[in-house]
Each structure stands twice: as C-alpha cells, then as structure tokens.
N, C-alpha and C positions, 0 to 999 in steps of 0.2 A: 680505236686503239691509239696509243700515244706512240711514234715513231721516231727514232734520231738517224737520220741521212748522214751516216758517214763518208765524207770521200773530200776530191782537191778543189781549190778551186779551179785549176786547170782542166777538169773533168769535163766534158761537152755533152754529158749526158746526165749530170745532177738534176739540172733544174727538170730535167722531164720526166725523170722518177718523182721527185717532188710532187710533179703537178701530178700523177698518175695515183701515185696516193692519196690525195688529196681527196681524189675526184672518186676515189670508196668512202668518204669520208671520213679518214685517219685523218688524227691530229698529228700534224709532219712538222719536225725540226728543221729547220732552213737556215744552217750558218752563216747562207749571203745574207739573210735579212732577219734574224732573231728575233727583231720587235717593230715592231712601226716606226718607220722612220732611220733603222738603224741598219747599216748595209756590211755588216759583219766585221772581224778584227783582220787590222793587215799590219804587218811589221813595220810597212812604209808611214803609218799614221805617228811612230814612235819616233822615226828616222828614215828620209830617202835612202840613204848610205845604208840600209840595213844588212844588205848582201854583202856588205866587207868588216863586217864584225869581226873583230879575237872573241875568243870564247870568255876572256875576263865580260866583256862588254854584251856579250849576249846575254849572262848569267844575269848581269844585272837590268838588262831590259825586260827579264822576266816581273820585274819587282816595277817597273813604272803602271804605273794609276792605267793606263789604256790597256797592255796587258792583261792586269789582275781584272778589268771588267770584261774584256775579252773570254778569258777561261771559267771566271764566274757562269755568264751566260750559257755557256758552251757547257759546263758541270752540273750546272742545276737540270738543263735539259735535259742530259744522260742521265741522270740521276732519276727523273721524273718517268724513262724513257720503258715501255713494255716491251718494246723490240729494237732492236740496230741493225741495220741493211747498212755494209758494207758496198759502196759503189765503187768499183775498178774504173780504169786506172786510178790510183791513189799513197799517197804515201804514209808518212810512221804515226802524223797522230790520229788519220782515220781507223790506222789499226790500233793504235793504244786503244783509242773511244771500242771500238770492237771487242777488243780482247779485255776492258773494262765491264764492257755489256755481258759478254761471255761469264765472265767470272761472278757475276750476282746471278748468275741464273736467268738473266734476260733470254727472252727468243731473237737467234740470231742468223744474220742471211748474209751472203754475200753474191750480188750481181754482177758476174762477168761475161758483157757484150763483147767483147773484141779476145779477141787471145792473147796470153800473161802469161809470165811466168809461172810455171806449177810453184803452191805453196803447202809443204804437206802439213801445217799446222790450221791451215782451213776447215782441216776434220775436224775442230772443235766447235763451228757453227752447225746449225739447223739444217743449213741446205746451202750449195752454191750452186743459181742460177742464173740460166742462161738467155733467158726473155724476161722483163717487164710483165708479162702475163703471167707466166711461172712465177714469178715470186708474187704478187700478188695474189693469185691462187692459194699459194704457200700460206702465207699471210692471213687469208680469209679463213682456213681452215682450222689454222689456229687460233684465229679470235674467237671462232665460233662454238671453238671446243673449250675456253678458259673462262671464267667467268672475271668482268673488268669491273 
C-alpha cells in the first residue's frame, strides 16, 4: 500500500513510523527525504531570516521556485497516497495533508504516542492509535480487505 506520513519535523517519532512501515513493505512517503538525494523543504533554504516574515513577505515566499518544488513533491505524494497516518505531535499542514486525505476518501489514522490535546474532529479518521503495532495492524487489515 502506498502511505503518506504526515507529521513535524520536530516529531521524534516520524522517522520510526517510517521505518516500521516500511519494514510490512508499504510504499512510505518521507518528507525528510522525498527522493534520493533530496532532504526535504525548509523555509531556511529560501531565507535564514524566515522566522521574521510580515505576512506580505511570506505570501510571497510561497511563489519562490524552492517552494513550489517543495509542495509539488509533497502534493503529488498525497495525491498518489492510499492511506495518511497522521503522527502527533504535529502542526497545521500535517493536518491540512490529513483532512486532504480524509476528504478523497483516503484511509486514515492518526498515531497518538504521548498525550495531546483532545481533538473532536479526529472522529473523521479511521482510527486514532495509540501503538505503532495498532496502527499497523489497522493498516494491514485494510489492505488486505481492498484490493490495490
């Protein structure tokens, strides 16, 4: 099954959902590293100063060339994507990507190891779990019920 790992880069538990996927043999989306050789989008590559933006100057970093290949890569995965696993903690555009995935009909999970804030619009995923094994499990049950 083809997977997109949504979650931060500040997440300390991305890259081991990654590999644990992986390792059923899902095809797993990896934001840090999208393509060989490519170690994913950061604001810093457009500008150090990124974190002292006006909102004029943001708008338009969205429009620079690193950017647009940035979200490219990131769009066509989700696009491509059979399931979206939400990884907690995480902020707004692993939930955009989520509630993108949600909204095509995608199968959707969200992994919460540690304890978050309650979010009642959760309800509109598949399942929110609480082990690395549970959502895998989760996972396995529904590839094996859909045909790919």
């Amino acid at each position: 099954m083809i997977i997109y790992v949504a979650s931060s880069w500040r997440n300390p538990h991305q890259q081991m959902v990654v590999k644990a996927l992986r390792e059923k043999d899902h095809e797993v989306y990896d934001f840090r590293n999208p393509t060989p050789g490519n170690h994913g989008f950061a604001w810093s590559s457009i500008d150090p100063k990124w974190e002292e933006w006006k909102p004029d100057v943001y708008r338009q970093a969205l429009k620079h060339p690193i950017a647009e290949d940035g979200f490219y890569l990131d769009m066509d995965a989700l696009r491509r994507a059979e399931a979206c696993v939400l990884v907690l903690p995480c902020g707004r555009s692993a939930h955009l990507e989520l509630g993108y995935a949600a909204g095509t009909g995608c199968w959707t999970g969200i992994l919460m190891l540690e304890p978050n804030e309650p979010e009642l619009m959760y309800k509109m995923a598949n399942g929110v779990f609480i082990s690395v094994d549970e959502l895998v499990d989760s996972l396995d049950k529904y590839a094996s019920a859909v045909p790919f």
